[in-house]
Phi, psi and omega in degrees: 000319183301332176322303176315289163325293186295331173259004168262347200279314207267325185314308186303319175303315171284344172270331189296303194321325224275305191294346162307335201273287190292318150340297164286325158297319208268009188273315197267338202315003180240349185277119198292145151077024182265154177237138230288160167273152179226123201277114185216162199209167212189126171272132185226134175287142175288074201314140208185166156280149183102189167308120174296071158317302194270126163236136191249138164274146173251085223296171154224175209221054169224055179229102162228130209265146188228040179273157205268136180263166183278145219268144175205172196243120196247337169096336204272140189282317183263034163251133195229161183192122179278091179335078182052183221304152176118183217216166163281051210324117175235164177251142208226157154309325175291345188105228182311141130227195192199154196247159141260342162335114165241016156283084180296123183255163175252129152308201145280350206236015172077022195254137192270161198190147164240154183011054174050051157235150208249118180283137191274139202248173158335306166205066176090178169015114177271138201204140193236143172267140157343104186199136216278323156205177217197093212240160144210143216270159214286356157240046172042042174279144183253122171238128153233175166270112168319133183299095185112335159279162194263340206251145165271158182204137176298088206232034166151168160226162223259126182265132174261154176193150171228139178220133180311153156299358196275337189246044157222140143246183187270119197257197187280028148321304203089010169266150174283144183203136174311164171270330186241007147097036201230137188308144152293172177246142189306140204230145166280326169286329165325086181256161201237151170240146185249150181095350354106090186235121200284132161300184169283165184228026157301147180255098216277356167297276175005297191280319142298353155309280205288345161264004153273341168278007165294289187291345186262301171286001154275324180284329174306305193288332146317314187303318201280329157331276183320285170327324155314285214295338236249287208296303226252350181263352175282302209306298209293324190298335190304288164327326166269009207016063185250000000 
């Protein structure tokens, strides 16, 4: 019965974990450039003297799905959209991470930004000279006209990098960071549409799916709860012969 009981307790507890997750996608489903979480686990023995009988699932925080959303048209010079694989390079306290976000802000202080974090260039930080238009090119060359001037000129490029998914997570940002804190590497094949902004690529049908079959399997593993305890209050009446 306790068995019973222990795999039905922890099966619930990894599914409640599972509908946060889809929760949280379906949260996001408008946000541009956010990429959906993938609810994944691992079985771990309960440690004890005797036989390791008993087992828990143990959610893990590394399922980051990096399939590409749908792309839509904003017209705006500083919006960008990433052509099929790469990431945005931004700066952090911690150091690098990285976005699909591609709504580029100018500061007060002429540093190109995504949610006020400063995008990262060739060789740090981009920072724009006073200017009058502003163009950037499908391998995230920053071209502008200098303020008063007639010519574009070329004042940085935008770092692009591609990394599997398998060697990112997620930080409490919601930015992608290497698993070993170590820079991604930089990719050549990356191209950007300017003008341009990548949706989210949660699928909000998906999602709503996998939590009513979520919540139906959670009420089961209740039951089955029920169903211990029900198995251990006969056992214990047996026993006392009541």
């Amino acid at each position: 019965m306790d068995r019973l009981g222990y795999t039905a307790m922890t099966a619930a507890s990894r599914t409640l974990n599972s509908l946060q997750v889809h929760a949280n996608n379906l949260a996001n489903v408008n946000t541009p450039g956010f990429r959906a979480d993938l609810d994944m686990s691992k079985a771990v023995a309960v440690e004890g003297y005797g036989y390791d009988s008993r087992h828990m699932a143990l959610m893990k925080n590394e399922g980051v799905s990096l399939a590409p959303g749908a792309v839509a048209t904003t017209g705006r010079q500083l919006d960008v959209a990433i052509q099929g694989k790469g990431l945005i390079a931004v700066e952090t306290p911690n150091g690098e991470a990285y976005t699909r976000h591609g709504s580029l802000q100018v500061d007060a202080d002429m540093r190109l930004t995504i949610n006020g974090r400063a995008v990262l260039g060739e060789g740090g930080a981009l920072v724009l000279p006073e200017y009058d238009s502003l163009n950037i090119g499908s391998d995230g060359t920053i071209s502008v006209m200098p303020r008063g001037d007639t010519q574009m000129t070329d004042v940085g490029r935008i770092k692009l990098v591609d990394e599997p998914a398998s060697n990112l997570v997620k930080d409490l940002n919601g930015l992608l960071v290497t698993k070993n804190g170590e820079p991604a590497q930089v990719s050549e094949e990356a191209r950007l549409l300017s003008g341009h902004l990548e949706q989210s690529n949660v699928s909000a049908i998906d999602q709503l799916v996998a939590t009513m079959s979520l919540n139906r399997l959670f009420e089961t593993q209740v039951k089955m709860m029920k169903a211990a305890e029900g198995l251990s209050d006969a056992g214990n009446r047996m026993i006392r012969g009541s």
